[in-house]
N, C-alpha and C positions, 0 to 999 in steps of 0.2 A: 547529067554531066556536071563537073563539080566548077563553078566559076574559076579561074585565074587572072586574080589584080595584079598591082603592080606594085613595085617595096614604094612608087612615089604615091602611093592612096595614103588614106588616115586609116587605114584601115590597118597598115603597117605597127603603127606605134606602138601596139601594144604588143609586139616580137620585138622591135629591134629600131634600126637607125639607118639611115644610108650614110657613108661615112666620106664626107667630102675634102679634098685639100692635097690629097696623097696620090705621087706618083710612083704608079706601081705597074712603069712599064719595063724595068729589069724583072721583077719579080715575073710577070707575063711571057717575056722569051722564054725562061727558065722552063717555065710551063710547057713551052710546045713539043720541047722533048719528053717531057713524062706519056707514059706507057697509056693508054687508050685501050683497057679489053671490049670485046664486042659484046658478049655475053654477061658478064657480071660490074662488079662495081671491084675498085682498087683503091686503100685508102693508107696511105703512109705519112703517120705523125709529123715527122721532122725529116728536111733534105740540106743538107749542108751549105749546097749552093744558093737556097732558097734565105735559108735563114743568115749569108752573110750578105743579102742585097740589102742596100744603103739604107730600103724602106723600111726595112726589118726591125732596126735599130729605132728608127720613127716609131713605128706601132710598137713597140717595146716599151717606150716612154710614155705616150700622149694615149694609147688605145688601153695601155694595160698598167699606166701609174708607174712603171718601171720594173714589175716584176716580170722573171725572166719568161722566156714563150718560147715554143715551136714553130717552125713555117712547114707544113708540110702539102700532102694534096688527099682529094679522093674525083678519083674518075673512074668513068665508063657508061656503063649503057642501062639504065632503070627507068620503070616508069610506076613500079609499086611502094605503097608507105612502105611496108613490112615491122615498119617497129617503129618506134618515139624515144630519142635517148634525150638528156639533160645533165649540165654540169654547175659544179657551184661556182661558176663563172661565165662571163659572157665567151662568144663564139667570135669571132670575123672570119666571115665567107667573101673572099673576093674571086667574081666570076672570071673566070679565062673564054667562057665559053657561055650562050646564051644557054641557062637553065631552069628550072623552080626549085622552090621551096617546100612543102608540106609543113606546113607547124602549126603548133596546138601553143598552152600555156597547163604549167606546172596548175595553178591553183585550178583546174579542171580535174587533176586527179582523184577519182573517189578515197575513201577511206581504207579501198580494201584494195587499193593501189591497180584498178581499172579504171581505162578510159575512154569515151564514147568517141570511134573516128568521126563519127557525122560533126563533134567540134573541129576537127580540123579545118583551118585555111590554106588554099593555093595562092604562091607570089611568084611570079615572074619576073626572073633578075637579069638586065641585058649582062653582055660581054662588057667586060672592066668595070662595072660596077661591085664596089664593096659593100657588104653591109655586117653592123654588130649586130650580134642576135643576142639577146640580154641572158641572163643565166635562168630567167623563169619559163624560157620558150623552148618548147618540146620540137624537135629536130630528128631528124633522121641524113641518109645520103641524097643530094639532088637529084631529082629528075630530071630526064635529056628535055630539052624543049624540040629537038631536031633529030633525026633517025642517025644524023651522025654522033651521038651520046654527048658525053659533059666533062668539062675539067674543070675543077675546082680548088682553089687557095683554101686550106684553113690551116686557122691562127688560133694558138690555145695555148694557156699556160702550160708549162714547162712537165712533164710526167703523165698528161691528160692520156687517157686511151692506153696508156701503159698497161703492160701485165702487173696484176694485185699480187703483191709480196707478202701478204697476211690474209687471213683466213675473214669471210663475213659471215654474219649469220643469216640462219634460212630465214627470220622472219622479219617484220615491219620492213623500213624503207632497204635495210641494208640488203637484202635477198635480190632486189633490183643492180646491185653493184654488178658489173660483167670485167671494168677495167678500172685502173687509178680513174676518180673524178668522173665517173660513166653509169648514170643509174640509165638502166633502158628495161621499156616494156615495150615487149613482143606482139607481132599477132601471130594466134596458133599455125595459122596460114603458111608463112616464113618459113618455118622449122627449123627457128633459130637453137641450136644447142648449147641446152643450159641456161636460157635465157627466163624469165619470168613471162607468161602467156596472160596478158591482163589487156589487151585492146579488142574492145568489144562492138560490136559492128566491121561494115565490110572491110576488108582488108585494099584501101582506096585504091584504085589503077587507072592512070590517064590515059589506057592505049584507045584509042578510038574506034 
């Protein structure tokens, strides 16, 4: 079974940060109403209501140096990696809901753009904790900590996860692009369409 720390280990630093000083309890009501599937996972960039809480405009400034961002969410119910995406930017995850993490790190990538999941780490994020996941840490959607699944805050520049308005090419890093600012590799497992199939070993699963 794969251990699960917690983002306050040192184990953390090398993904990300816990992000202390910010209340983010508008942004948290907003949350309770978003949509909870049972079966899959749900993830939408930007929500209007989300992105004009007061906080919004804070992590706007102090989290992201002032360029523009989205608030949006991803919920529901997982308990498998299925893929590792990365952005050329950092992440903020603020949990609404007690969840984990799965993350790796970019410079794990081999050369031929696979990745060993036995590197992956588990982190265990309470309810209202935030955390930056820096632009080098390989990421996917949360896992539920609780059979009641997960709701989740994320924070990302402005276009991230968008549909690609221009064509990539099938080879080196860009064959990884699936959205604006979105390189992910897959495991074949997933059967994610269209996706690059490059994670190699098990397709990790927390169910017990």
């Amino acid at each position: 079974d794969m251990e699960i720390k917690k983002v306050t280990d040192d184990a953390f630093s090398a993904y990300g940060k816990v992000l202390e000083g910010y209340d983010f309890s508008e942004l948290l009501e907003v949350m309770k109403d978003t949509p909870l599937p049972e079966d899959e996972v749900v993830y939408v960039p930007g929500v209007k209501a989300m992105e004009e809480a007061t906080v919004s405009e804070r992590l706007k400034k102090s989290a992201y140096g002032g360029l523009p961002i989205q608030v949006g969410y991803c919920n529901g119910h997982n308990l498998k990696l299925n893929a590792l995406e990365y952005h050329r930017s950092s992440e903020v995850d603020i949990a609404a809901s007690d969840l984990i993490l799965l993350l790796g790190r970019q410079q794990d990538i081999q050369e031929d753009y696979t990745y060993n999941t036995a590197k992956v780490e588990g982190f265990f994020v309470p309810a209202k904790t935030a955390v930056e996941l820096y632009a080098t840490t390989l990421h996917y959607a949360p896992c539920q900590a609780s059979e009641a699944g997960f709701r989740c805050v994320i924070v990302l520049p402005e276009g991230t996860n968008h549909e690609l308005d221009f064509s990539v090419a099938s080879e080196g890093e860009e064959k990884l692009m699936t959205a604006k600012n979105k390189w992910l590799i897959a495991h074949e497992d997933a059967k994610i369409g269209g996706a690059f199939c490059g994670l190699k070993g098990e397709n990790i699963s927390l169910e017990q």
